[in-house]
N, C-alpha and C positions, 0 to 999 in steps of 0.2 A: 434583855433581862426579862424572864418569866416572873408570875405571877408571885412563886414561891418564896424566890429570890428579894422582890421586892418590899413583899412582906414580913419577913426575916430581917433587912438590914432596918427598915423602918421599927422596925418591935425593938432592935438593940441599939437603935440612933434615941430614940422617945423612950425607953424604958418601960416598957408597958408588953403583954402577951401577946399572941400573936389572933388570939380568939378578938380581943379589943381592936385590934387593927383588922382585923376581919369586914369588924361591926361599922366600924368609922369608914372604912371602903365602901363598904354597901351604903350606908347613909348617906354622905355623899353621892354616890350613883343614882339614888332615888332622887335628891334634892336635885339634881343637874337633868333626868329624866322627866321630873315634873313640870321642873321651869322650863324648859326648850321646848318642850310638848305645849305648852300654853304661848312659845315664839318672847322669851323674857331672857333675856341675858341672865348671867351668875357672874358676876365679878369676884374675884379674890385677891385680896389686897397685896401685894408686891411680887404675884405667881402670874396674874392673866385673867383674862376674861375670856367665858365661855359663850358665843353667841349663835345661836340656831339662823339659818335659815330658808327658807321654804320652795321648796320645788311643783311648781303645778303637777296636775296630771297632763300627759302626752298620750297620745295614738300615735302605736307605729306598726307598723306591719313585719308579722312573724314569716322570717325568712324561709322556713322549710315548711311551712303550710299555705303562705297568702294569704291568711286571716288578719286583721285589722284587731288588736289588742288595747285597751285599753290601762294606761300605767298608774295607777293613784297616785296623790301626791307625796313626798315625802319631805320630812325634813332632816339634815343633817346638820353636826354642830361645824363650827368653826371656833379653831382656840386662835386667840391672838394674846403672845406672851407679854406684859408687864414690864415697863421699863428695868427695874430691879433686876429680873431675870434675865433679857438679855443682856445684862451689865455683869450678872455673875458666870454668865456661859462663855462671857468670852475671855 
């Protein structure tokens, strides 16, 4: 399912435009970018929790030069879904 798609059945499940679900996607994304960025989980009540977490930086060596690279660290999230929801997936 694309973006569009997504959008579209959400606007005619909620009754609301599609400009409004735009807005509520992006907030969201910020509110989930800020907290993970700061290493806080986002829980949402019967959907999942959203937990970051963090990756050192690595040195490795770039295979077509031999140069010794430095990798910064990053963080990635991890969802882990909500009782409720795996109860309704299956």
């Amino acid at each position: 399912m694309d973006y569009k798609t997504f959008r579209r059945q959400l606007a005619e499940k909620l009754g609301r435009k599609t400009t409004d679900i735009d807005a509520l996607v992006e907030g969201l994304s910020m509110v989930l970018r800020h907290s993970c960025g700061e290493l806080d989980s986002v829980a949402i009540p019967t959907f999942g929790t959203f937990a970051p977490k963090k990756h050192p930086e690595t040195i490795v060596n770039d295979l077509t030069t031999g140069k010794r690279m430095l990798i910064p660290p990053e963080i990635t999230v991890e969802f882990r879904p909500g009782a409720m929801l795996t109860k309704r997936m299956r």
